[in-house]
C-alpha positions as CSV (number, residue, x, y, z in Angstrom):
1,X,-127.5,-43.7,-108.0
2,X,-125.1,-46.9,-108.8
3,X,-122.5,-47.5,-105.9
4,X,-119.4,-47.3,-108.2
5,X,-121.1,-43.8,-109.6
6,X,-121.3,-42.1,-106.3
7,X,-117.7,-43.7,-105.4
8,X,-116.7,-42.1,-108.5
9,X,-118.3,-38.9,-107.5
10,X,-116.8,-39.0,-104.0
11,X,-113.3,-40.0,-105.3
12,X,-112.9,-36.8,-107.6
13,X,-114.2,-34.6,-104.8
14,X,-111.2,-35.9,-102.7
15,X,-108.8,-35.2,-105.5
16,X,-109.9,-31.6,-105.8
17,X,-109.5,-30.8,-102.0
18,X,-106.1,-30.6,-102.0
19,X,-106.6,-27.6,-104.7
20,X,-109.4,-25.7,-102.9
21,X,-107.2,-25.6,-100.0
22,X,-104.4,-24.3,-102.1
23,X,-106.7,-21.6,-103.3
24,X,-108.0,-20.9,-99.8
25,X,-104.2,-20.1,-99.0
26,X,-103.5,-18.0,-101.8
27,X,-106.6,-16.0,-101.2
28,X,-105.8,-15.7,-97.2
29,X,-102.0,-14.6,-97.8
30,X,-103.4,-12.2,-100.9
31,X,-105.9,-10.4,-98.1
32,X,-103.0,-10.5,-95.9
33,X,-100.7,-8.7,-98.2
34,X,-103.2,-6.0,-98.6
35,X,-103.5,-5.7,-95.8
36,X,-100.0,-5.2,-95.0
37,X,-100.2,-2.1,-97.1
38,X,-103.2,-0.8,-95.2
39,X,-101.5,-1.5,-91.7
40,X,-99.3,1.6,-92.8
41,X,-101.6,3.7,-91.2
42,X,-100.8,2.2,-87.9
43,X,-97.6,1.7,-87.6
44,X,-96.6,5.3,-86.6
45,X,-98.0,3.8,-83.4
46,X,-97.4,0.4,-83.3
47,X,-94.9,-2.4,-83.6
48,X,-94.8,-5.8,-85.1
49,X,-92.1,-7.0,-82.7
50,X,-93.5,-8.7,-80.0
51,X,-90.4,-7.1,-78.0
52,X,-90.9,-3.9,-78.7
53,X,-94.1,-1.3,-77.5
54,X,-94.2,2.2,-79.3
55,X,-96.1,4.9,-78.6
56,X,-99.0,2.4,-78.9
57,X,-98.5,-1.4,-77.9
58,X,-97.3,-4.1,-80.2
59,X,-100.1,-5.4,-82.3
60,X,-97.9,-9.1,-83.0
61,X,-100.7,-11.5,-81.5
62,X,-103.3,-9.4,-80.8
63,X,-106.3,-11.4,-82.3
64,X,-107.5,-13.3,-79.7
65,X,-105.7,-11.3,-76.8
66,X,-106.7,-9.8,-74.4
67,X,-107.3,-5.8,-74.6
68,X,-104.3,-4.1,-72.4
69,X,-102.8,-7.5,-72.0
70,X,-99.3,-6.7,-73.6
71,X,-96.3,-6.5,-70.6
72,X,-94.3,-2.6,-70.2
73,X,-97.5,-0.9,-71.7
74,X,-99.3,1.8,-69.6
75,X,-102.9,1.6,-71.0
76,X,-105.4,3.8,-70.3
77,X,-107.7,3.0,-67.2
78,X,-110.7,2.7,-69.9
79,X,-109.0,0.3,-71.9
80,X,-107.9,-1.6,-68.6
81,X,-111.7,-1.8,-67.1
82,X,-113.4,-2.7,-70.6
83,X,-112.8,-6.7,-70.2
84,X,-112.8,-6.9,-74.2
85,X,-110.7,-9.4,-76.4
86,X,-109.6,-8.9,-79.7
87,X,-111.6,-10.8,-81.4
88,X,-112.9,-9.8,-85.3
89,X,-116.1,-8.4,-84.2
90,X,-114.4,-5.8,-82.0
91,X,-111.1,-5.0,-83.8
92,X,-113.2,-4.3,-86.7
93,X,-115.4,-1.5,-83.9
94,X,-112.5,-0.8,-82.8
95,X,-110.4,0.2,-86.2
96,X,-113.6,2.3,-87.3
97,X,-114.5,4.0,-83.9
98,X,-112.3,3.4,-81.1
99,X,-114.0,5.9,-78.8
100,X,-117.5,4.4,-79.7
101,X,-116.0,1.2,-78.1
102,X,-114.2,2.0,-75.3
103,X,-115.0,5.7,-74.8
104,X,-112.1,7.5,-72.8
105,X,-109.6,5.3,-74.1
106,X,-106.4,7.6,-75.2
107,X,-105.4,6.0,-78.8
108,X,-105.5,8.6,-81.5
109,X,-106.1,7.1,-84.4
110,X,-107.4,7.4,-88.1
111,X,-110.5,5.5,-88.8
112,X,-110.8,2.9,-90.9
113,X,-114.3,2.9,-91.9
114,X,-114.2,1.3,-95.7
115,X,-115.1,-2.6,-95.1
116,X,-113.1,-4.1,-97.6
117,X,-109.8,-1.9,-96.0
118,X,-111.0,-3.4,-92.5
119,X,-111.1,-7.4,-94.1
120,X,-107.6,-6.5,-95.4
121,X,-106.3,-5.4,-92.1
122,X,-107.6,-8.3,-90.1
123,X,-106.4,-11.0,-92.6
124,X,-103.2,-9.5,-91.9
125,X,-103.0,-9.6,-88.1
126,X,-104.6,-12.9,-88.4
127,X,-101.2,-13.3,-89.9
128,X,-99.1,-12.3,-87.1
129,X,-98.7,-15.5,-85.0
C-alpha cells in the first residue's frame, strides 16, 4: 500500500470519529431514556435526589457505590455485612434476584428478569452522576 493511500485511508477514518461518537451518544441517552421508563417500577421505593432517602435509599450514584453506603439509611445487617459494590455485574443480580444475592436483605422488590429491561435500567443509572 502507497504512503499517500494509507494517509488517505487514515485521514477519512479521523473524519468519521467525530460521527461514531455522536452515534454512541445518541444510542447511550436512547437506553437511558428507556430506561427511565422502566425505573418506574422502583421508584415507589426510591429517590433520584441525592438528598432525599424513601422507604428504600436514593439510587442518584449508585453505580460504582458502595452497597449500604448512602448517609440517614438504616440497611439491613445483610446488606451492611455483604462488602458488595454496585457495579453492572451485581445490579443486574441484584434487579433480577435480590435475595439470591444478598439473602436476608429486607428490599421487596419486583424482579426484573427480561435482559433487555435490565440494559435499559442500567444505562439509566449510569446516567445519574
Amino acid at each position: 500500500m502507497r504512503k499517500g493511500h494509507l494517509r488517505g485511508l487514515l485521514g477519512a477514518a479521523l473524519l468519521a470519529l467525530p460521527a461514531l461518537a455522536n452515534q454512541a451518544l445518541a444510542e447511550d441517552e436512547a437506553m437511558a431514556a428507556a430506561g427511565k421508563a422502566v425505573f418506574h417500577q422502583c421508584e415507589a421505593c426510591h429517590s433520584l435526589d441525592t438528598s432525599k432517602n424513601s422507604f428504600g435509599p436514593s439510587l442518584y450514584g449508585v453505580v460504582g457505590r458502595k452497597a449500604a453506603s448512602v448517609p440517614r439509611f438504616a440497611y439491613s445487617k445483610a446488606l451492611t455485612e455483604s462488602g458488595i459494590t454496585w457495579n453492572e455485574t451485581n445490579l443486574r443480580k441484584w434487579i433480577s434476584d435480590n435475595e439470591g444475592l444478598v439473602p436476608g436483605t429486607r428490599m421487596r422488590h419486583v424482579s426484573i428478569t427480561d435482559p433487555a429491561e435490565q440494559d435499559y435500567l442500567l444505562a439509566f443509572l449510569r446516567s445519574l452522576k
